[in-house]
N, C-alpha and C positions, 0 to 999 in steps of 0.2 A: 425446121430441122430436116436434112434430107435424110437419103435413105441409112448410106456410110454411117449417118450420126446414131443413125437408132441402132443400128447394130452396135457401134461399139458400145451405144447407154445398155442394151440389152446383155452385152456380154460383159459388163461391167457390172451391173446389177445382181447376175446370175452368180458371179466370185467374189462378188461380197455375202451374200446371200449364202454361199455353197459356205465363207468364211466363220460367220456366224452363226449357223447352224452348227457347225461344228463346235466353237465356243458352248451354245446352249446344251449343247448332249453329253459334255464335260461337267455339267450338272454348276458350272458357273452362274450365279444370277447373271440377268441382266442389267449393265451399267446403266442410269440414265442420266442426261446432261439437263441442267437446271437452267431455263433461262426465265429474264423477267421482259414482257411486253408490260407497256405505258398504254394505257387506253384513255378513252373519257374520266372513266369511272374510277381511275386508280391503277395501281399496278398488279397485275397479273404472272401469277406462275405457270409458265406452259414446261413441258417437259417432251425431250425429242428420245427414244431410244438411239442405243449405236447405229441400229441398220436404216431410219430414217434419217439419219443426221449423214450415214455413207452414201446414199441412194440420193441426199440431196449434193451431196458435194459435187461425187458422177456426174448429175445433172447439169451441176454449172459450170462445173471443168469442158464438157460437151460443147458447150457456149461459146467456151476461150480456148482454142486449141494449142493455139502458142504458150498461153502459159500452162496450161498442161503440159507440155512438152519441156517445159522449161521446170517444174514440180518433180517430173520422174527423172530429170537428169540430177536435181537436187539428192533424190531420191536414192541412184545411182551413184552419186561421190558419198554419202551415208554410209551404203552396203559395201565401197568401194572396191566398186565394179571392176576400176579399170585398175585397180592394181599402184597406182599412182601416189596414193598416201602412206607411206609407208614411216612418218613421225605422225605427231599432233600436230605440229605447226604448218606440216604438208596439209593436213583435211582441215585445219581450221582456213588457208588462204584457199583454197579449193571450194568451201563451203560459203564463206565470205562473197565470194566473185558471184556464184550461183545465185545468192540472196539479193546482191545488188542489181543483176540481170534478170530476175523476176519483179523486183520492187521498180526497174523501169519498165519494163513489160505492161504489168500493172499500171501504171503513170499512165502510159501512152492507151490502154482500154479503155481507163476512167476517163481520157481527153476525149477520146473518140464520140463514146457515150452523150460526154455532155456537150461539145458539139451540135451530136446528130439531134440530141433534145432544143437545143439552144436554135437551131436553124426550123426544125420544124414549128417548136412555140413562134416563134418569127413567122412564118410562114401564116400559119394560122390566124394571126393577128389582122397579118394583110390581106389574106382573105375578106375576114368579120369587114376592117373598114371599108375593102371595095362591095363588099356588100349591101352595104350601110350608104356609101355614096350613091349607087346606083337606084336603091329603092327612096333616095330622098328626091322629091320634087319640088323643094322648096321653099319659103316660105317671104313672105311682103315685110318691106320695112315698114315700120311701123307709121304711119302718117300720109304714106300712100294709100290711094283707093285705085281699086280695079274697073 
């Protein structure tokens, strides 16, 4: 993460935080989101508050700057920004296109990803065997004597 990145996680963190806080002083509880993790043992109920579940999103939007950019424009035809939706059926094709241009977006990380996995495991492998060939010296067919 470079430097740009931590700033924006830091000023991202900070308004949702400044967000939330203000929620909590409205004397609102706190929401929290239920999930289940699979373990060994069975399944598990973990629980994430709003500000850890924001703080992690921040995070991985950080990650993917395109498609973050591609989220607040979503985001953007919602509040409609640019003035441009002015039926339903205006923001539902406006909204549509935006979904389709993040669900390729998204396509094209996931390939990237499993690629950059797919070449290294590769890689690794061939390693192990030129490993494996270099430290072998050998061995006599069976029936020969030295």
């Amino acid at each position: 993460m470079n430097c740009s990145e931590r700033v924006q996680l830091k000023v991202g963190l900070a308004i949702i935080r400044e967000s939330l806080q203000g929620n909590e002083k409205q004397g609102g509880p706190e929401v929290r989101q239920h999930r289940e993790k699979s373990s060994a043992e069975g399944t598990v109920a973990t629980f994430k508050s709003n500000r850890e579940r924001a703080e992690e999103l921040v995070e991985r939007l950080i990650r993917y700057p395109e498609l973050r950019d591609k989220m607040e424009e979503l985001l953007d035809v919602v509040d409609n920004k640019s003035g441009d939706a002015n039926k339903a059926d205006d923001a539902e094709d406006m909204i549509w296109e935006e979904l389709r241009q993040i669900g390729q977006r998204a396509m094209k990380e996931w390939a990237e990803r499993k690629q950059e996995r797919l070449v290294d495991e590769s890689e690794s492998r061939n390693e192990l065997s030129k490993k494996e060939k270099r430290g072998s010296i050998g061995s006599r067919r069976s029936g020969e004597s030295g």
